[in-house]
C-alpha positions as CSV (number, residue, x, y, z in Angstrom):
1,X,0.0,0.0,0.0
2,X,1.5,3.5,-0.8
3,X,1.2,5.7,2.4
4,X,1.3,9.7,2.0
5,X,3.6,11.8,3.5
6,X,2.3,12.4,6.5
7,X,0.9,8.9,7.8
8,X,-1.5,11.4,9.8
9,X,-2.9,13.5,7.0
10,X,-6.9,14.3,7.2
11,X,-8.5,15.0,4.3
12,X,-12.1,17.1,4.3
13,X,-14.4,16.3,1.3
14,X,-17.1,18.5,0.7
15,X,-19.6,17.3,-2.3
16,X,-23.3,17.0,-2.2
17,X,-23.2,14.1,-4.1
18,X,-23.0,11.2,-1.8
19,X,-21.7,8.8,-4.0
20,X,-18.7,10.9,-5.2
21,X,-18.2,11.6,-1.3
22,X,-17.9,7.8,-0.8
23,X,-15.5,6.9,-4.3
24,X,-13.0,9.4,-2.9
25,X,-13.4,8.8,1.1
26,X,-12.6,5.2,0.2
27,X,-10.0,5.6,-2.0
28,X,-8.1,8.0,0.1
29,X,-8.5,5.4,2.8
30,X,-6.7,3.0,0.6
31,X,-4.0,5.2,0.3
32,X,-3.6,5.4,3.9
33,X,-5.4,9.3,4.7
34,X,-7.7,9.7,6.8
35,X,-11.2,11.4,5.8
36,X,-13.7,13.1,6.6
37,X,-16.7,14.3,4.1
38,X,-20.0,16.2,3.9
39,X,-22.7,17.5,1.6
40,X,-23.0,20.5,3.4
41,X,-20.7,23.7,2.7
42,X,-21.7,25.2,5.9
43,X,-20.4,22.3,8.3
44,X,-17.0,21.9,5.6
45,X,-16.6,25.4,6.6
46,X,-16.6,25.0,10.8
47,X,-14.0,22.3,9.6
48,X,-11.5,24.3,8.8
49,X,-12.2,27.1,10.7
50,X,-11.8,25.0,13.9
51,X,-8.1,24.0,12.2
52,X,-9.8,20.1,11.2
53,X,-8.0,18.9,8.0
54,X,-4.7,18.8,6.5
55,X,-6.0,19.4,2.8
56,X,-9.6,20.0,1.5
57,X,-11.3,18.6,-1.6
58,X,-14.6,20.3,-1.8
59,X,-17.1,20.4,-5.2
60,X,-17.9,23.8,-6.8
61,X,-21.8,23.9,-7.0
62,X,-23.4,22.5,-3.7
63,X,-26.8,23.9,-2.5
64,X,-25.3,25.4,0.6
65,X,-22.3,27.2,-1.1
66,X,-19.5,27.4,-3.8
67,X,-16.5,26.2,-3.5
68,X,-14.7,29.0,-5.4
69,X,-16.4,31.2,-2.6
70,X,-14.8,29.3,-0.1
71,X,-11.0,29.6,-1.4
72,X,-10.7,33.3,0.0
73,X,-11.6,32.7,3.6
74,X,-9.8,29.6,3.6
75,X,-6.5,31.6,2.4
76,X,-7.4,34.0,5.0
77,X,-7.5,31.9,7.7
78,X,-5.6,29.1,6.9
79,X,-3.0,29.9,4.2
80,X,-1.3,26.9,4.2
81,X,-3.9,25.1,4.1
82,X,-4.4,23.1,0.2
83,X,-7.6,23.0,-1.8
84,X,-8.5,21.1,-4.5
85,X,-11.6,21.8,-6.7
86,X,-13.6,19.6,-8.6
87,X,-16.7,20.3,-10.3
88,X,-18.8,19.2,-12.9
89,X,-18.9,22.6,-14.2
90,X,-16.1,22.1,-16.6
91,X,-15.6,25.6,-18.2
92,X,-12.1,27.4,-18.6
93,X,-13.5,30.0,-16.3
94,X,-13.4,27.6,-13.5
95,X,-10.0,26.5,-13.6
96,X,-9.0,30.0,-14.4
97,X,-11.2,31.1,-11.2
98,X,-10.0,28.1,-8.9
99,X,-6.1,29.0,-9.4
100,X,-6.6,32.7,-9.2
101,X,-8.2,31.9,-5.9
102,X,-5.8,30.0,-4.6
103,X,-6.4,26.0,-5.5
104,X,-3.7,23.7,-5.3
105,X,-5.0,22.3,-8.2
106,X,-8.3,21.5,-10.3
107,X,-10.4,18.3,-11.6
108,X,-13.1,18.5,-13.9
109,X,-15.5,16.3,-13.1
110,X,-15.4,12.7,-13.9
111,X,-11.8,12.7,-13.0
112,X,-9.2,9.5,-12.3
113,X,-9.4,8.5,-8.8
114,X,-5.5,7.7,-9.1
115,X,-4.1,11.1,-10.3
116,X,-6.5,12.7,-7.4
117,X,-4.6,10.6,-4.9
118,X,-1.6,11.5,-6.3
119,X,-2.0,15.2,-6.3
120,X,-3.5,15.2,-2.5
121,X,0.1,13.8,-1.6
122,X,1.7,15.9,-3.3
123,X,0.1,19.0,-2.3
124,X,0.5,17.5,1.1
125,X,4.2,17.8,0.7
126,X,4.4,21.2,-0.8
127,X,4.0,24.8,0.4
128,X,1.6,26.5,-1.8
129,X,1.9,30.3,-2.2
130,X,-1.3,31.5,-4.4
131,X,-1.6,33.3,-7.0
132,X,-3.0,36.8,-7.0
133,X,-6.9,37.2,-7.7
134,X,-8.2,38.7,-10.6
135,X,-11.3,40.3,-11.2
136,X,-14.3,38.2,-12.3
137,X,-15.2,37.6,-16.2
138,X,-18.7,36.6,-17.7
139,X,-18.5,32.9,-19.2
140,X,-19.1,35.0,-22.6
141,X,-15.9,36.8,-23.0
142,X,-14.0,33.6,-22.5
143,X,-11.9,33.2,-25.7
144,X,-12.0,29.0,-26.1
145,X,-15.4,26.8,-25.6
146,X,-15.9,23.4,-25.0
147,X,-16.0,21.5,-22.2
148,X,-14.6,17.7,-23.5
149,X,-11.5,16.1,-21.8
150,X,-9.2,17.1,-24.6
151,X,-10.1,20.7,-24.0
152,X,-10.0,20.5,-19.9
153,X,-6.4,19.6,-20.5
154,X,-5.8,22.8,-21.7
155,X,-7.9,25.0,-19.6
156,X,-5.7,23.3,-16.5
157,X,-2.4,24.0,-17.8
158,X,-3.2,27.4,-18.8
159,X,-4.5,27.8,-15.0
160,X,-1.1,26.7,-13.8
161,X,0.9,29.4,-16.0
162,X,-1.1,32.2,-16.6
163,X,0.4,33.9,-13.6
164,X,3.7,33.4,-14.5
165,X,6.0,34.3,-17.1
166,X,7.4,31.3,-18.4
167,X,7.5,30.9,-22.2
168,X,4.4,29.1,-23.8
169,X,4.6,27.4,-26.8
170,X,0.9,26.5,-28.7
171,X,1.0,23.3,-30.9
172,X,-1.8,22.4,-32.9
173,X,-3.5,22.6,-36.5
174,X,-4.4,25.2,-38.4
175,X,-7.0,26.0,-37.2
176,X,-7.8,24.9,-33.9
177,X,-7.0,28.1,-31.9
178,X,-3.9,29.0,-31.3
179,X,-4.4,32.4,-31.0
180,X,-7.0,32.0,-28.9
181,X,-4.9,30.4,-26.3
182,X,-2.2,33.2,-26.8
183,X,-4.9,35.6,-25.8
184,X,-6.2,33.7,-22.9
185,X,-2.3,33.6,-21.0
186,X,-2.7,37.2,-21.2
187,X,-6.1,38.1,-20.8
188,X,-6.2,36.6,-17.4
189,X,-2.6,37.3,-16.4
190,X,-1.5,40.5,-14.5
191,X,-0.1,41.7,-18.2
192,X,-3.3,42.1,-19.1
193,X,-3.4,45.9,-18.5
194,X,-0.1,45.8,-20.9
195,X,-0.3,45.4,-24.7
196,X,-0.8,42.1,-26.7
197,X,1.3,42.3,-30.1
198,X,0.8,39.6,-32.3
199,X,3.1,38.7,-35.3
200,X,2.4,36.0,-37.9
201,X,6.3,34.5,-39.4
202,X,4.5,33.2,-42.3
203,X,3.0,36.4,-43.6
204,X,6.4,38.7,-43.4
205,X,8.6,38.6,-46.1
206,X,12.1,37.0,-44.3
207,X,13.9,39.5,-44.9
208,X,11.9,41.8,-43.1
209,X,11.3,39.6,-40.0
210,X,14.0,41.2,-37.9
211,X,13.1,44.9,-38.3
212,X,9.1,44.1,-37.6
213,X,10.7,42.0,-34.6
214,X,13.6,43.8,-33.2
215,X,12.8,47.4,-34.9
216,X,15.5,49.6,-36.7
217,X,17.5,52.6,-37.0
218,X,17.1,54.6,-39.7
219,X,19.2,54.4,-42.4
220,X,19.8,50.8,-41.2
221,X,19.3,49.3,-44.1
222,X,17.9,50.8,-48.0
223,X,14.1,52.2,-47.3
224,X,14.9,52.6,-43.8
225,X,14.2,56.7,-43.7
226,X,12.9,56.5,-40.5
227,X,13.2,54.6,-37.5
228,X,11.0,51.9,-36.1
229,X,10.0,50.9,-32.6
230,X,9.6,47.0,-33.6
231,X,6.7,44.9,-31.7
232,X,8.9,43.9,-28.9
233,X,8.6,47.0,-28.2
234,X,5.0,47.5,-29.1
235,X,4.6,45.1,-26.4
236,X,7.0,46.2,-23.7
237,X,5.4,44.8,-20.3
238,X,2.6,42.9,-22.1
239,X,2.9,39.9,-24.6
240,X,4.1,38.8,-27.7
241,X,2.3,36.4,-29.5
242,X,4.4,34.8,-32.6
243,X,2.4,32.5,-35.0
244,X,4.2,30.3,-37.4
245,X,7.2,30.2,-35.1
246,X,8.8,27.7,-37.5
247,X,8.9,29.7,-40.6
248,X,11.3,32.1,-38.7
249,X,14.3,32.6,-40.9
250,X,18.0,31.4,-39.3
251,X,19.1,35.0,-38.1
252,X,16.0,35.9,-36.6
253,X,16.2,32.7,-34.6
254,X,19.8,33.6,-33.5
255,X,18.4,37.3,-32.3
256,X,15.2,35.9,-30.8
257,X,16.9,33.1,-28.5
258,X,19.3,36.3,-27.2
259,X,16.7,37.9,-25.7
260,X,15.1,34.6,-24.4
261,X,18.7,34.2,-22.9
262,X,19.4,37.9,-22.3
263,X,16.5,39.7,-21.7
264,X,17.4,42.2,-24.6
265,X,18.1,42.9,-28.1
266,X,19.5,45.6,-30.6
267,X,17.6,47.2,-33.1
268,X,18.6,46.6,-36.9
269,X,21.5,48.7,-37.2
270,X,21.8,49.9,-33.5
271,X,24.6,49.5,-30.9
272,X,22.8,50.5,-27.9
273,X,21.0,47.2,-26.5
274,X,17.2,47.6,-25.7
275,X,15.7,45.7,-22.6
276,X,12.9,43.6,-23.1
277,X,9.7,43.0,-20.3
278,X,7.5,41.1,-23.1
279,X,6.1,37.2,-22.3
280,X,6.9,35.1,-25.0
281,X,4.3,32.8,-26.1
282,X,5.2,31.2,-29.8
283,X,2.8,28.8,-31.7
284,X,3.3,26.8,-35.0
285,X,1.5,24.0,-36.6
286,X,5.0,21.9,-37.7
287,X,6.9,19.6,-35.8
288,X,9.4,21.6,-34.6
289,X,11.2,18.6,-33.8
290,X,11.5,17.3,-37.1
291,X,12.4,20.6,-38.2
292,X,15.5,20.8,-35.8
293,X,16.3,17.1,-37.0
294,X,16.9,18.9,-40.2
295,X,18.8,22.0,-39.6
296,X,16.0,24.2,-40.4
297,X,15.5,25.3,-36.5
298,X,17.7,25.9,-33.8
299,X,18.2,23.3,-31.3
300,X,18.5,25.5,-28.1
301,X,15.7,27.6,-29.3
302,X,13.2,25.0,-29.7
303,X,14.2,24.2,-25.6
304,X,14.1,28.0,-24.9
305,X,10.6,27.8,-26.3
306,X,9.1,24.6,-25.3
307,X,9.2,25.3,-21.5
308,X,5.4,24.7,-21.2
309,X,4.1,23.0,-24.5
310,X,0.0,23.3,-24.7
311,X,-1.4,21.4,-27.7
312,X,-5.0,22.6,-29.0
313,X,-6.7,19.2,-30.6
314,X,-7.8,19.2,-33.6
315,X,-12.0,19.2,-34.0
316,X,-12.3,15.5,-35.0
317,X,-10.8,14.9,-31.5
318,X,-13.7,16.7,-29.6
319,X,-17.0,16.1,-31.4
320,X,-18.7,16.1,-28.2
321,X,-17.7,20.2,-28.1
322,X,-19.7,21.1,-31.3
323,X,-23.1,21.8,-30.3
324,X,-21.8,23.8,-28.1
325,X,-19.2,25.7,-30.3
326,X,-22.1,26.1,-32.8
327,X,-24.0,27.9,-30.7
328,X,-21.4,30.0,-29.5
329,X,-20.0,31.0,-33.2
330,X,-24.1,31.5,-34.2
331,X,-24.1,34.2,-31.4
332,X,-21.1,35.6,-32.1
333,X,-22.3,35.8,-35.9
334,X,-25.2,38.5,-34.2
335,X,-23.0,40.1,-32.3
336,X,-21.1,41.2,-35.4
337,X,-24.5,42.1,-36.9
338,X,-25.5,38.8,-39.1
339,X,-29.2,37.9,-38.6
340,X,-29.1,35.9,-35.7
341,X,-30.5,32.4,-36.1
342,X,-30.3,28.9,-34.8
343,X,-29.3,25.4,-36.1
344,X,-31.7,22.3,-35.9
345,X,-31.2,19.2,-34.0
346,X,-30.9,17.5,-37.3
347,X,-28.4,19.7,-38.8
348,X,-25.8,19.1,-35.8
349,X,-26.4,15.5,-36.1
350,X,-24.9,15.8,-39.5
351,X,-22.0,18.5,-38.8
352,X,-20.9,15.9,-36.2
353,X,-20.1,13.2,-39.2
354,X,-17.9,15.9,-41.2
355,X,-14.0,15.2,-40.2
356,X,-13.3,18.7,-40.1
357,X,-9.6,19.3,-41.8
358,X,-10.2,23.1,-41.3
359,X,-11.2,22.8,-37.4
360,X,-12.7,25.8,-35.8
361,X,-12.1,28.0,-38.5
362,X,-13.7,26.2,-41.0
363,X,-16.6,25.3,-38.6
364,X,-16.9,29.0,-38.2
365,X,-17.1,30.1,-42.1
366,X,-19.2,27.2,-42.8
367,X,-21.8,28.6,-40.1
368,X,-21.6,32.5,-41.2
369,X,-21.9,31.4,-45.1
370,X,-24.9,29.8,-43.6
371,X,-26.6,32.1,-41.9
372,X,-26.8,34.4,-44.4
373,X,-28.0,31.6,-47.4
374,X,-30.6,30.7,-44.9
375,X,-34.0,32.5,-45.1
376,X,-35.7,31.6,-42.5
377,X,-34.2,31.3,-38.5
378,X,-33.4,27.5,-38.3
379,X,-30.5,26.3,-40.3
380,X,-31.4,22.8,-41.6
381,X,-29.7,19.7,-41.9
382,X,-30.4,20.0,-46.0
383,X,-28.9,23.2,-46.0
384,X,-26.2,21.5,-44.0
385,X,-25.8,19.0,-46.4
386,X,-25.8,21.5,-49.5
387,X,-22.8,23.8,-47.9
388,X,-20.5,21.2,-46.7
389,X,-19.6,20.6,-51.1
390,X,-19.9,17.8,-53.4
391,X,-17.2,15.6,-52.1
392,X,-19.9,15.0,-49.1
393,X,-23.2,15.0,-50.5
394,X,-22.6,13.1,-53.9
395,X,-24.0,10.2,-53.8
396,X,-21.9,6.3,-53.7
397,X,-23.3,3.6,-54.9
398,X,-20.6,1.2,-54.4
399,X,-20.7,-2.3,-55.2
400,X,-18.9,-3.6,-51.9
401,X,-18.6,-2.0,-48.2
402,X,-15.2,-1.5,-49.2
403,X,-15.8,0.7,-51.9
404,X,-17.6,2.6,-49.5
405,X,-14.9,2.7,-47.4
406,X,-12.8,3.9,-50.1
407,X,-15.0,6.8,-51.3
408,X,-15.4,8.0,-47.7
409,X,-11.5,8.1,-47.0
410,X,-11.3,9.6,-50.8
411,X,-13.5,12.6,-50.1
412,X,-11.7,13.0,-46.7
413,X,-8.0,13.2,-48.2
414,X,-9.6,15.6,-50.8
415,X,-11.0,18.0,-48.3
416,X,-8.1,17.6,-46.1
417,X,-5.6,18.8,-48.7
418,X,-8.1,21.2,-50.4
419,X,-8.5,22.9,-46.5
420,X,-4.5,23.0,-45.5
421,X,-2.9,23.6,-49.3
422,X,0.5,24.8,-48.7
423,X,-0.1,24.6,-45.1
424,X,0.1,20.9,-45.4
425,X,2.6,19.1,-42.6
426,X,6.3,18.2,-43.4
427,X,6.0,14.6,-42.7
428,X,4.1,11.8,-41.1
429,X,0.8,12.1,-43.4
430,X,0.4,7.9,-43.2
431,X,0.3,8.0,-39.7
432,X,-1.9,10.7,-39.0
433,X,-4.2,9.0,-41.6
434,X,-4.2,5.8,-40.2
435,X,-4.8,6.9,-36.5
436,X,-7.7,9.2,-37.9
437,X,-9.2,5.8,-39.4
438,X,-8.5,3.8,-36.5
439,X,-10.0,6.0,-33.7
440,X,-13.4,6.5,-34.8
441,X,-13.5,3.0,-35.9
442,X,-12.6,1.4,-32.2
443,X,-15.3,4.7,-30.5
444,X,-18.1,3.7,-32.8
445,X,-17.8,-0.5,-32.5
446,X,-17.7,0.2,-28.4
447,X,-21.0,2.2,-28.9
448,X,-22.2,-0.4,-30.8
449,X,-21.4,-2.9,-28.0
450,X,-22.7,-0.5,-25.3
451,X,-18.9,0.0,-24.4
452,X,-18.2,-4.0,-24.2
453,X,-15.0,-4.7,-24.9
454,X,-15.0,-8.4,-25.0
455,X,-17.7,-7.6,-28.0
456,X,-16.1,-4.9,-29.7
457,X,-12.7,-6.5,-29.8
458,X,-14.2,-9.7,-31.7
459,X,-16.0,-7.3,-33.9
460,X,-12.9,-5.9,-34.8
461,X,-10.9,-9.1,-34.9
462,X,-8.1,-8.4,-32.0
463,X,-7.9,-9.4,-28.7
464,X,-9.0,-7.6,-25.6
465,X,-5.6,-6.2,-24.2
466,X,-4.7,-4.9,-27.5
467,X,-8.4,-3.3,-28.0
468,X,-7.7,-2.0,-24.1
469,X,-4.0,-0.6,-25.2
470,X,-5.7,0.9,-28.0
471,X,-8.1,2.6,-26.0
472,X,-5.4,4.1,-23.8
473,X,-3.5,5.0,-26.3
474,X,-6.0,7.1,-28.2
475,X,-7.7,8.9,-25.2
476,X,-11.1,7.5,-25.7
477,X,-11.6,9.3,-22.2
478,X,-15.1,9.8,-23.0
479,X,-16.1,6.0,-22.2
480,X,-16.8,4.7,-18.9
481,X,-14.2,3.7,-17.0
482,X,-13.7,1.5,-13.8
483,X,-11.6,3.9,-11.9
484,X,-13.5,7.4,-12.8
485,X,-15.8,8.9,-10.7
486,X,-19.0,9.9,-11.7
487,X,-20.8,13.3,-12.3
C-alpha cells in the first residue's frame, strides 16, 4: 500500500453528491489518509475554521455554497492550508477562477481516482503560495469553448501558468485556436493591463522579419528613412504572440533566442542594447522537432521555447464540443451584426459526421456562409448538407462496403488537402491517416457494443488487451471507465 507523506494527514471532502463523497473517502483510505466528508458547505466550513483537516477537496456547485467562494476565507484563515476543486462545471473559467483563488489544483469532473490521490500527496508535501486574484469575467468573454476532456487539459495548464511568465509554446492545427490560447495567458494574467502584439512569421517577407521584430534605425538598411520601434517593443510589459514560429528565418532565430537568454536585443542597425519585459508565447503547426532534425530550426531555441508545450486538438478529436461551439460562433455571428438564427437538431447531427480538416475556423465560415443563405431562422440539416460541397453530398453507390470505405477516406483526403494547401505538414501524413481511421472506428464498435469490450474487440478481430492498449493510447476518455468517478 502507498502511504502519503504524513501517515496522519486528514482529508475534508465537501460534495453533495453522496456517491462521489464515498468513491473518494474510500480511495483516500486506501492510500492510507484519513477522511472526513459532507454535503454541506456550511459544516466543511466550521471544519477548517476550527483547524480540522490537512488538505480539502470540496465540489464547486453544492446547494449550501460554492466552493470557489470558499477559497478566499480559507487563504485567510488558513493559508497553508491546500484546496482542490472539482466540479462538474467544466468551463475554462473555473479552472482559471480556482487557481486565481488559490487552488492547489483543479479536476473536472469525472476525473481519475488515481491522479486525485496522487495530487493530494503531493500538495500535502508542498507549500503552496497562491496566486493573485483577478477580477471576475462573464463565461461569454471567454476566448476557447468546450467543455470535453481534450479541452480541460488545456484550460488546466493554462490555469497553472497564466500567472507566471514562463514561455508558452501552442501546438496544434491550423486552425484549432492558437491564438485563442495566446490571448487567454494574457487576458487573465496581471499583463493584461499591458499590450498584446501579435506577429504571424509566415506572412512577413524574411527578410523583413528582424526589423518588424527587433525594430531599426534609420538608415539601417535601403528604405529605412525613419526609424522603427519594432513589436517587442509595441509590447513592452505585455505579450508577444508569434504564429508560425517555424517559418522564422536562421538569423532571426539567432536574435530571438538572445533575448530569451538575455533579456534584450538591438535594433537593426543599432549599438545600444534595448531591454525587453514582453512574455513570449510562440505557436506553430510543424513539428518543430523534425524541423530541428533537419537543420531548419535551432536546437536550443526549440528548448528556450518549449518550457510549457500546450497542444490545441484538432476538432475531429472533440466532437462532443460542437453543439456547443455552434451555438457560441451563431451568437457571435449577431454580435457582429448577421441575422441571428439557430441550427436544428438534425443539422448538428450531420456536422458531427464531417472530419473537419479546417477545425474551428472552418466550422466558423461554414456557419456564417450559412446564416446568411438561410431565409428563414433555423438552419437545416439540407442546407447542411448543401454547404459542406460535393465531395460529401454526392452520392456512392458502391458495389462492396469497401468501396464505401474507399470513397469515404477519398472525399476525406480531398477536403483535407483542399483545407490546409500549402499549409500541409512536413511529414508523417500515413500516420496521421491511419490513427484518424482507427480511432473512430474502435469509438463507434464500443458504442455499438454498449462499451463492451469483450464484444467490440471480436468485432474488430483483435484481442482484448490490445483493443484496451488501444483505447489508452488514443484517449477514448469519454467512455466509462472503472476507476472514474462519476458526475
Amino acid at each position: 500500500m502507498n502511504t502519503p507523506t504524513s501517515p496522519t494527514a486528514t482529508i475534508l471532502v465537501g460534495d453533495d453528491d453522496a456517491a462521489i463523497r464515498t468513491v473518494v473517502r474510500r480511495a483516500l483510505h486506501r492510500h492510507g489518509f484519513a477522511a472526513r466528508d459532507t454535503g454541506d458547505m456550511g459544516e466543511l466550513w466550521s471544519w477548517i475554521s476550527s483547524g480540522a483537516g490537512d488538505l480539502v477537496i470540496t465540489d464547486v456547485a453544492m446547494p449550501s455554497g460554492n466552493g470557489l467562494d470558499l477559497l478566499p476565507r480559507v487563504r485567510k484563515v488558513r493559508p497553508d492550508l491546500p484546496v482542490i476543486v472539482i466540479s462538474a462545471r467544466s468551463t475554462m473559467l473555473t479552472a482559471l477562477r480556482a487557481g486565481e483563488r488559490g487552488a492547489f489544483e483543479y479536476f473536472p469532473k469525472p476525473f481519475d481516482l488515481d491522479e486525485l490521490v496522487a495530487t493530494v500527496r503531493r500538495a500535502i508535501a508542498e507549500t503552496r503560495v497562491p496566486a493573485p486574484s483577478a477580477a471576475d469575467t462573464s463565461p461569454d468573454d471567454l476566448p476557447m469553448v468546450g467543455r470535453s476532456p481534450a479541452m480541460q487539459r488545456v484550460y488546466r495548464v493554462v490555469a497553472r501558468v497564466v500567472n507566471t511568465n514562463l514561455t508558452v509554446l501552442v501546438l496544434g492545427e491550423s486552425g484549432t485556436g492558437k491564438e485563442l490560447v495566446a490571448r487567454a495567458l494574457h487576458d487573465f494574467s496581471p499583463r493584461r493591463a499591458r499590450p498584446f502584439v501579435a506577429l504571424n512569421m509566415a506572412a512577413i517577407p524574411r527578410d523583413l522579419i528582424e526589423s518588424e521584430l527587433f525594430g531599426h534605425e534609420r538608415g539601417a538598411f535601403t528604405g529605412a528613412h525613419r526609424a522603427s520601434a519594432g513589436r517587442f517593443r509595441q509590447a513592452e510589459g505585455g505579450t508577444l504572440f508569434l504564429d508560425e514560429i517555424g517559418d522564422m528565418p536562421p538569423d532571426a532565430q539567432t536574435r530571438l533566442l538572445r533575448v530569451l537568454q538575455e533579456g534584450e536585443f538591438n535594433p537593426v542597425g543599432g549599438m545600444i542594447p534595448v531591454q525587453a519585459d514582453v512574455r513570449i508565447v510562440a505557436a506553430t503547426h510543424r513539428d518543430l522537432g523534425a524541423l530541428v532534425r533537419e537543420g531548419l530550426f535551432r536546437e536550443d531555441l526549440y528548448y528556450r521555447l518549449n518550457v510549457v508545450p500546450i497542444r490545441m486538438p484538432p476538432l475531429r478529436d472533440r466532437l462532443e464540443d460542437l453543439p456547443l461551439l455552434t451555438r457560441h460562433l451563431l451568437a457571435r455571428a449577431s454580435e457582429d451584426g448577421m441575422e441571428p438564427k439557430r441550427i436544428s437538431e438534425e443539422a448538428l447531427s450531420r456536422l458531427t459526421e464531417h472530419t473537419w480538416p479546417g477545425n474551428v475556423r472552418e466550422l466558423e465560415n461554414l456557419l456564417r456562409r450559412m446564416v446568411v443563405l438561410t431565409a428563414g431562422d433555423v438552419i437545416s440539416a439540407d442546407t447542411v448538407e448543401e454547404e459542406l460541397g460535393s465531395a460529401d453530398q454526392s452520392p456512392v453507390r458502391p458495389d462492396t462496403e469497401g468501396s464505401t470505405l474507399g470513397a469515404s477516406v477519398e472525399r476525406h483526403l480531398h477536403r483535407y488537402f483542399a483545407a490546409h494547401g500549402d499549409t500541409l505538414p512536413p511529414a508523417g501524413l500515413y500516420r496521421r491517416f491511419v490513427q484518424e481511421v482507427e480511432r473512430p472506428l474502435i469509438l463507434r464498435t464500443l458504442r455499438a457494443t454498449g462499451g463492451n469490450q469483450i464484444r467490440a474487440a471480436e468485432l474488430l478481430g483483435i484481442n482484448r488487451n490490445t483493443l484496451r492498449k488501444k483505447i489508452r493510447d488514443l484517449d477514448l476518455r469519454a467512455l466509462p471507465r472503472r476507476r472514474r468517478a462519476a458526475e
